[in-house]
N, C-alpha and C positions, 0 to 999 in steps of 0.2 A: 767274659769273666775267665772261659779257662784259657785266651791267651793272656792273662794276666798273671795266674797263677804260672802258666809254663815260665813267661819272663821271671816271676820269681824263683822258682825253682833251677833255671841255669843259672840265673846270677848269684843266687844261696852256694851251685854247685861251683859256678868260678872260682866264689871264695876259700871255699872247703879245698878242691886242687890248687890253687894256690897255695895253702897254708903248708898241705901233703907236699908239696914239690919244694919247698922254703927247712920243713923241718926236714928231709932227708939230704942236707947241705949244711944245714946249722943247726947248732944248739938252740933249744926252744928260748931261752933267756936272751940271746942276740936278735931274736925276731920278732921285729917292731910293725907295728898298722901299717904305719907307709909301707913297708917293704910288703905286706899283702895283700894291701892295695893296687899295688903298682904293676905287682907280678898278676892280680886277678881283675887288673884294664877296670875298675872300677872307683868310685869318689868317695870320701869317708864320710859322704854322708850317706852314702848309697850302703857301707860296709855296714856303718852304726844302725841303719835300717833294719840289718837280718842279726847282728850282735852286737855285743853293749863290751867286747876287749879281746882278745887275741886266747884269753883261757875258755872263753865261750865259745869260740869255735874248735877249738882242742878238745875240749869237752861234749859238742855237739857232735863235730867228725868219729869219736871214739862210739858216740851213743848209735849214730847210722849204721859203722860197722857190725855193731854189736846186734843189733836190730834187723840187719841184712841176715847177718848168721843166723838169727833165733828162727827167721820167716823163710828162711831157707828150704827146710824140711829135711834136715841132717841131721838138727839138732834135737834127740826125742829126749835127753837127759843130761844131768850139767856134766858126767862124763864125757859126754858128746862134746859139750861146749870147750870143755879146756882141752880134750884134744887139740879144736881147733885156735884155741887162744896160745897152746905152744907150739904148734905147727912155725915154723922159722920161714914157710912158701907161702905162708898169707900175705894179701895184700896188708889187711890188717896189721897183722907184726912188724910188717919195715915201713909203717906209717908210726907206731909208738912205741919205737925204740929209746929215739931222745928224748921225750915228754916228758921221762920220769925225772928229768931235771928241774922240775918247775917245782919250786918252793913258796911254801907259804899256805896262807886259808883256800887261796884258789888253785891249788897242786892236783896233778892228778892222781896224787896217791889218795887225796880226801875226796876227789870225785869218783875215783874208784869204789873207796868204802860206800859212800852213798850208792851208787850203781847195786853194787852188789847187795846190798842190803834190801834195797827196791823189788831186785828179783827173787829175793827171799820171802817179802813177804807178797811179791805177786804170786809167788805159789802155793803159796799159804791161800790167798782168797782164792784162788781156781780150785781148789782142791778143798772148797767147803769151810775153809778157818780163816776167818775173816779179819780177825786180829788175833795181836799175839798175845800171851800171858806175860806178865813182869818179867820173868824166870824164864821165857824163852826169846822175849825183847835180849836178854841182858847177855843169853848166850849166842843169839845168833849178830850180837853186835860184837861181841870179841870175835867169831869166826871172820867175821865180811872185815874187821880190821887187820885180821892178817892177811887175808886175799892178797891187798895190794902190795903187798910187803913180797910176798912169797911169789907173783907174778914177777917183779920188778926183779926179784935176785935169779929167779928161770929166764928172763931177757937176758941178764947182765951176765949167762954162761955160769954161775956159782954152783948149779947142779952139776958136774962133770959125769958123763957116760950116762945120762936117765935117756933114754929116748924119750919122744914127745908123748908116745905112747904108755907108757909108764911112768911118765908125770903127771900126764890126766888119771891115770888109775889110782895112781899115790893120793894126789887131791881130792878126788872121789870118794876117797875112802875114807878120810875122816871126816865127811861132812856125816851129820846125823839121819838117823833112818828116817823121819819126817817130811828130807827135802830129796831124798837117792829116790830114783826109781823115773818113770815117766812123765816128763814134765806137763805133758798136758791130756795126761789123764786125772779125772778126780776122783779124789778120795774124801771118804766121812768117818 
């Protein structure tokens, strides 16, 4: 069984460095299965195996990163976090550069919003609050939809002169006192 798993797990990972080696050459709209397949020596039905289209792996690759950082042990607060999400030396960064070109319900600006919203309210239930209130549903879904907005225009260079460091503090700072402080210490 776990050389089963191993074989899934590098052929999971061929696909994923594939897709990373494909988007830092192309725009994400010119790259097609074949071409991720081809480049990750694998067969579409072996791809369809681990994802169901090319936004799923975009979206998967982004959620490992993301996941890598959290379990990292750097990250004790979401200031932490966007340090490292505008950090320009990440691996992370110069893998979803181009992605934000992907249009439509399956974009990464809308997986973002979901992403972020997820982590909002995981720290809601670590931290004793286990759902949200209407009134706090309804503000922490306006904040998590400008996340991706305001990530995508910090890639795209529209901040002129913030350092990375003081982008994360900028962001940091208006999120609400709820979700600032320790992210995996609980509160009641």
């Amino acid at each position: 069984m776990a050389e089963r798993t191993n074989m899934k797990d590098r052929t999971q990972e061929a696909i994923l460095n594939a897709f990373n080696t494909l988007i830092e050459k192309n725009d994400f709209d010119k790259i097609t299965i074949q071409m991720i397949i081809d480049e990750a020596g694998v067969g579409r039905t072996t791809f369809y195996r681990y994802f169901k289209d090319k936004y799923d792996v975009m979206n998967y690759n982004y959620m490992r990163y993301l996941q890598e950082y959290l379990m990292s042990g750097k990250v004790q607060t979401f200031e932490d976090f966007f340090q490292i999400m505008t950090s320009e030396g990440t691996e992370f960064f110069r893998h979803i550069q181009k992605i934000f070109d992907s249009n439509g319900a399956n974009s990464f600006q809308n997986y973002l919003y979901e992403a972020s919203f997820y982590a909002v309210q995981m720290v809601f239930a670590m931290r004793g609050h286990p759902q949200l209130t209407p009134a706090e549903y309804l503000q922490y879904s306006f904040l998590c939809h400008g996340i991706p907005h305001l990530y995508e225009s910090w890639i795209k260079g529209e901040y002129h002169g913030l350092t990375s460091e003081e982008a994360a503090k900028a962001i940091y700072d208006i999120l609400p006192a709820p979700i600032q402080g320790n992210l995996w210490e609980l509160r009641t």
